[in-house]
VOPAGU-2260 file (C-alpha; in pm, 1 decimal, decimal comma):
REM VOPAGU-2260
SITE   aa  ch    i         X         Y         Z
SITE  UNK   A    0  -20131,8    3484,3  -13236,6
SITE  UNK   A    1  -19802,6    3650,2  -13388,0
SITE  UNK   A    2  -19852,3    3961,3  -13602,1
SITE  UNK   A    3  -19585,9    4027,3  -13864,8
SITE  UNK   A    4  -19457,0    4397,8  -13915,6
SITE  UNK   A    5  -19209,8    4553,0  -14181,5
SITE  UNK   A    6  -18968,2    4730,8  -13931,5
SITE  UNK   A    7  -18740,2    5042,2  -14078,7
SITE  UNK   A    8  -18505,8    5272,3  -13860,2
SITE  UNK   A    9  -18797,1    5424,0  -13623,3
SITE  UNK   A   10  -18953,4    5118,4  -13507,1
SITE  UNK   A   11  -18586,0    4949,4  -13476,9
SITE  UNK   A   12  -18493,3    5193,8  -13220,4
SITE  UNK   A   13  -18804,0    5166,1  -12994,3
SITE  UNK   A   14  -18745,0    4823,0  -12984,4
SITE  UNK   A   15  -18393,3    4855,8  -12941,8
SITE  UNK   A   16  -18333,1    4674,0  -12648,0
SITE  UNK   A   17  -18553,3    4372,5  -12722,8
SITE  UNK   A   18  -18371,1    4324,1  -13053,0
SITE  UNK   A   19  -18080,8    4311,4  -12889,2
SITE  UNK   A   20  -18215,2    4061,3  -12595,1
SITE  UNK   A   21  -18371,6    3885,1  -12904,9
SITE  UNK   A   22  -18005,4    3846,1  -13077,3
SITE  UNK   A   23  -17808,4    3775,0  -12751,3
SITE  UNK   A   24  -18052,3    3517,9  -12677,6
SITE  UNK   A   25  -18047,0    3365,7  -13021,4
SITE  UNK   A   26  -17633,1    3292,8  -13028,3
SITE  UNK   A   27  -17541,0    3313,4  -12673,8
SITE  UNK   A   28  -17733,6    2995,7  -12529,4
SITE  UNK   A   29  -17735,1    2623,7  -12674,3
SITE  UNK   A   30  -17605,5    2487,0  -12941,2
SITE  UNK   A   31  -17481,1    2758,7  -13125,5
SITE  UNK   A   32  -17345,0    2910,0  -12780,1
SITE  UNK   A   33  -17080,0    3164,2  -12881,2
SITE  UNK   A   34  -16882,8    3479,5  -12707,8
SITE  UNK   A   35  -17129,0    3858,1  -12832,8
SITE  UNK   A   36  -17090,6    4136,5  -12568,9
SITE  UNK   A   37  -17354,8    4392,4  -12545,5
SITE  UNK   A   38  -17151,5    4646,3  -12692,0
SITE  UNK   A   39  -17064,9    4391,3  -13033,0
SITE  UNK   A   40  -17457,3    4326,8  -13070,7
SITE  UNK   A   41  -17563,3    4701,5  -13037,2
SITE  UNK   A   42  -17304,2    4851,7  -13282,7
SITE  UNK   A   43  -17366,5    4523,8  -13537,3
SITE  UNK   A   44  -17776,7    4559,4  -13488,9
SITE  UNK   A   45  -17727,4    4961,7  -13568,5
SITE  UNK   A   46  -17511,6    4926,4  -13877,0
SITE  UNK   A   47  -17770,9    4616,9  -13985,2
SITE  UNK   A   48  -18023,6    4882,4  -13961,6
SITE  UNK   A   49  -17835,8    5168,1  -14094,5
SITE  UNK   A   50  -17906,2    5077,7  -14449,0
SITE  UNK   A   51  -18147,3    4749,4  -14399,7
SITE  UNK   A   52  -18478,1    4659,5  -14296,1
SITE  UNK   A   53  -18630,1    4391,5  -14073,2
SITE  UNK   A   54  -18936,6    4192,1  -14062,9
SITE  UNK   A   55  -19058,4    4162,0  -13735,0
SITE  UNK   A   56  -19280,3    3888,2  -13526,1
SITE  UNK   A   57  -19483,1    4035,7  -13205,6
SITE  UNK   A   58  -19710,5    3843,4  -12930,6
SITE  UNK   A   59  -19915,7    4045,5  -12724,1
SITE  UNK   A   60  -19716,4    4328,8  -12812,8
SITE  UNK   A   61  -19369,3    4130,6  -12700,9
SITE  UNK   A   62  -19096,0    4131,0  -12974,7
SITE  UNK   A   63  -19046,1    3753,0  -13044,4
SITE  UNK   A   64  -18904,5    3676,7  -13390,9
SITE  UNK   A   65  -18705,4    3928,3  -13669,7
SITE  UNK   A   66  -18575,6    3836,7  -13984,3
SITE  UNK   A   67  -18329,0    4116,2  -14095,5
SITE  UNK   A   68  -18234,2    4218,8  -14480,2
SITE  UNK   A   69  -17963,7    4419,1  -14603,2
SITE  UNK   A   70  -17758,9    4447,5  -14903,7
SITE  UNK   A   71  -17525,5    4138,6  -15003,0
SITE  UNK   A   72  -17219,8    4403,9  -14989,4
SITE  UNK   A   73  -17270,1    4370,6  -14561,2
SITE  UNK   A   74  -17142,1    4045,9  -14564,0
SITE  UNK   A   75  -16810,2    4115,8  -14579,4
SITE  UNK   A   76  -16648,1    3730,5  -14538,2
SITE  UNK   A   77  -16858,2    3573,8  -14851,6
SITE  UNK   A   78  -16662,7    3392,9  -15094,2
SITE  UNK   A   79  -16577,1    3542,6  -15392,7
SITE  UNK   A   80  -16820,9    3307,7  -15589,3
SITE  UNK   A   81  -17061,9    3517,2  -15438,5
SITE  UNK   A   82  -16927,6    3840,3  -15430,0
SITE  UNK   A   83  -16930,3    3823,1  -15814,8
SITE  UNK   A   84  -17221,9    3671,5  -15877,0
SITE  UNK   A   85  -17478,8    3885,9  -15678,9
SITE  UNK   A   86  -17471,8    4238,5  -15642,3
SITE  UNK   A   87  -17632,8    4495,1  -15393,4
SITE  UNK   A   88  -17791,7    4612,1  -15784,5
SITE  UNK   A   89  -18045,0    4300,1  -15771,5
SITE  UNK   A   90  -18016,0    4078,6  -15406,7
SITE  UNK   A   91  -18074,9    4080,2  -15112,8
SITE  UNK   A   92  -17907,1    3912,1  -14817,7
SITE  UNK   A   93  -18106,6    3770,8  -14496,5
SITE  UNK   A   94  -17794,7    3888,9  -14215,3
SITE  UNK   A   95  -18068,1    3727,5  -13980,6
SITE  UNK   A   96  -18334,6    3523,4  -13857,2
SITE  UNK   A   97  -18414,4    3518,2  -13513,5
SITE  UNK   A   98  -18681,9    3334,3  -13301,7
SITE  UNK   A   99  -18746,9    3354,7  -12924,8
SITE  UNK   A  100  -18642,1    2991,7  -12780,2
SITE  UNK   A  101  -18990,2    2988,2  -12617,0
SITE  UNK   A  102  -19161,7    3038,7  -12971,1
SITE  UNK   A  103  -18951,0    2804,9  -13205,9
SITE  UNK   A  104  -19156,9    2514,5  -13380,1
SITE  UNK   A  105  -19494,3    2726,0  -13403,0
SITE  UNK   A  106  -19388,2    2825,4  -13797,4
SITE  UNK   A  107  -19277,3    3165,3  -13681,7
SITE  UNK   A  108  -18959,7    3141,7  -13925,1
SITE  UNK   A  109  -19206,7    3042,4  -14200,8
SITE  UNK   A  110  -19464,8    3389,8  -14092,4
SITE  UNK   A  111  -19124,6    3580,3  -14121,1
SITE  UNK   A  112  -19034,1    3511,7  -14491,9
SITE  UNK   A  113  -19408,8    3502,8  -14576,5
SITE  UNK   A  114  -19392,3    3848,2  -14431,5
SITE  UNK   A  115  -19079,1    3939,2  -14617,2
SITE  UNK   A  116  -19189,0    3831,5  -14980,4
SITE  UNK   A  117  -19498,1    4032,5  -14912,7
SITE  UNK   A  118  -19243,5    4325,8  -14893,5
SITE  UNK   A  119  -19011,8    4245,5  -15190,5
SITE  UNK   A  120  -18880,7    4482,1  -15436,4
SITE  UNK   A  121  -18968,7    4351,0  -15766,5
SITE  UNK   A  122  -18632,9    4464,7  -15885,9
SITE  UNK   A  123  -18441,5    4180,0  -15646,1
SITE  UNK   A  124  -18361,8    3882,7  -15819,3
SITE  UNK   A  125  -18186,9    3686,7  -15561,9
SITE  UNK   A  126  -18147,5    3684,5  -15169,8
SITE  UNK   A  127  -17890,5    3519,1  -14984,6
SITE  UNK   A  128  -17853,2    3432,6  -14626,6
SITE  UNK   A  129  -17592,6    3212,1  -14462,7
SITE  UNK   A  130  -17651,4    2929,5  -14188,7
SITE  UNK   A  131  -17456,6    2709,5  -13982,5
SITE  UNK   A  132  -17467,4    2395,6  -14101,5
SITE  UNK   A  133  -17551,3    2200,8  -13760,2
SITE  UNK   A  134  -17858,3    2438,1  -13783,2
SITE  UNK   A  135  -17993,0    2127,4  -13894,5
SITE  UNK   A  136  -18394,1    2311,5  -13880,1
SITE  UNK   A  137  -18312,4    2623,7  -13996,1
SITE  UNK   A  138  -18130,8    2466,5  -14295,0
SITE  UNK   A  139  -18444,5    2235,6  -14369,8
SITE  UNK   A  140  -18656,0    2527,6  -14343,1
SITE  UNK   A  141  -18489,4    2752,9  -14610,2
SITE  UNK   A  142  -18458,6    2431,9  -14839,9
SITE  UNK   A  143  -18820,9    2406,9  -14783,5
SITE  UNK   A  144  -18911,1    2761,5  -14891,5
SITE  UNK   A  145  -18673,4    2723,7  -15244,3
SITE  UNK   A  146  -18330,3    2857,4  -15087,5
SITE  UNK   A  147  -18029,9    2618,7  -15245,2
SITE  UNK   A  148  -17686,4    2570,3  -15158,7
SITE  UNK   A  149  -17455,3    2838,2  -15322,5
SITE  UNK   A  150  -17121,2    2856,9  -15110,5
SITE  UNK   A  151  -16966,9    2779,3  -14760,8
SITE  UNK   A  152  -16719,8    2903,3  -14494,9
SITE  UNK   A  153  -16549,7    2840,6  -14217,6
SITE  UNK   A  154  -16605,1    3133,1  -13909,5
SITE  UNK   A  155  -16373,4    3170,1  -13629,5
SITE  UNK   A  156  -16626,4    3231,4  -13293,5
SITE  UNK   A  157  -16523,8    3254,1  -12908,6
SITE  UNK   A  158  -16694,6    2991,2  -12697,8
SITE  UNK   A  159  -16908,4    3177,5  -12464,2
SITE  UNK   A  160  -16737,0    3129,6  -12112,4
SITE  UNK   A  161  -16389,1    3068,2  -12188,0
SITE  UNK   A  162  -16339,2    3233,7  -12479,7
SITE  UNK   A  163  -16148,9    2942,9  -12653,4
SITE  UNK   A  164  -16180,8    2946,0  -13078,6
SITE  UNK   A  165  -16352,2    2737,6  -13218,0
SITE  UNK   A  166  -16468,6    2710,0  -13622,9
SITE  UNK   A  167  -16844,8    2678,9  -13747,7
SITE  UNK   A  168  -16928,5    2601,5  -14095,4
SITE  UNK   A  169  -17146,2    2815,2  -14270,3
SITE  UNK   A  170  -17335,1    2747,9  -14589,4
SITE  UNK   A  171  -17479,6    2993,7  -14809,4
SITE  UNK   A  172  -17823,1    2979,2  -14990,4
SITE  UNK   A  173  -17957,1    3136,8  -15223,2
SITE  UNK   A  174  -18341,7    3174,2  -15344,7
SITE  UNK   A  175  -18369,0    3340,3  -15704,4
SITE  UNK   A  176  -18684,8    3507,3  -15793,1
């Protein structure tokens, strides 16, 4: 059984390390493979925190699954549709949704925004998040839980042994509540 926790500052740096195994894990293997050193994930997962929150998934005490929220203003490559139309005043943006390969398919991204409506400032009146569009799950997942399409991009990432460019395209969603 997975038990879902609100996670501030404190608990994000006890489990530190295991977010960060959690993230590597996430977009350094498979499909998605792509080029994150240690040193990129720590400083990205400490400013994520520095002003966010994350919703975390354990199992027998092991950190397995995090969905992490911070202001839209993070995201600093969304198109200026977006930028305009929702403000750190009223939305949120998802930066993250992570889920141990070992535990994908048992509705652990489902328990995570469960969790994180639970937890949801009245005052919010939109979250975004942005996906890559081969993500063909994830993307089925958000459209299942009310997220639309709202914008795209294209990302420049490093494949993960060579270090060759290559592009992904992103879409953003958006849920309004």
């Amino acid at each position: 059984m997975v038990i879902f926790k609100k996670a501030h500052q404190k608990l994000y740096l006890d489990l530190r390390q295991s977010l960060k195994d959690l993230y590597l894990g996430t977009f350094t293997k498979g499909l998605s493979a792509q080029h994150i050193s240690n040193e990129e994930a720590e400083l990205y997962l400490d400013k994520l925190f520095t002003n966010g929150y994350g919703i975390f998934g354990f199992s027998d005490d092991q950190l397995v699954a995090a969905l992490i929220v911070t202001s839209p203003s993070f995201d600093k490559e969304r198109p200026e549709s977006i930028l305009n139309q929702f403000t750190d005043k009223d939305s949120l943006y998802i930066a993250e949704v992570l889920v141990d390969e070992e535990f994908r398919g048992l509705g652990l991204g489902k328990g995570l925004f469960k969790e994180f409506e639970i937890h949801l400032n009245t005052d919010i009146k939109h979250v975004l998040l942005r996906v890559w569009s081969k993500n063909e799950i994830a993307v089925n997942l958000y459209k299942k839980l009310g997220f639309e399409d709202c914008g795209s991009i294209l990302q420049e990432k490093l494949k993960p042994v060579s270090k060759e460019p290559f592009e992904m395209h992103k879409l953003y969603m958006v849920k309004t509540y």
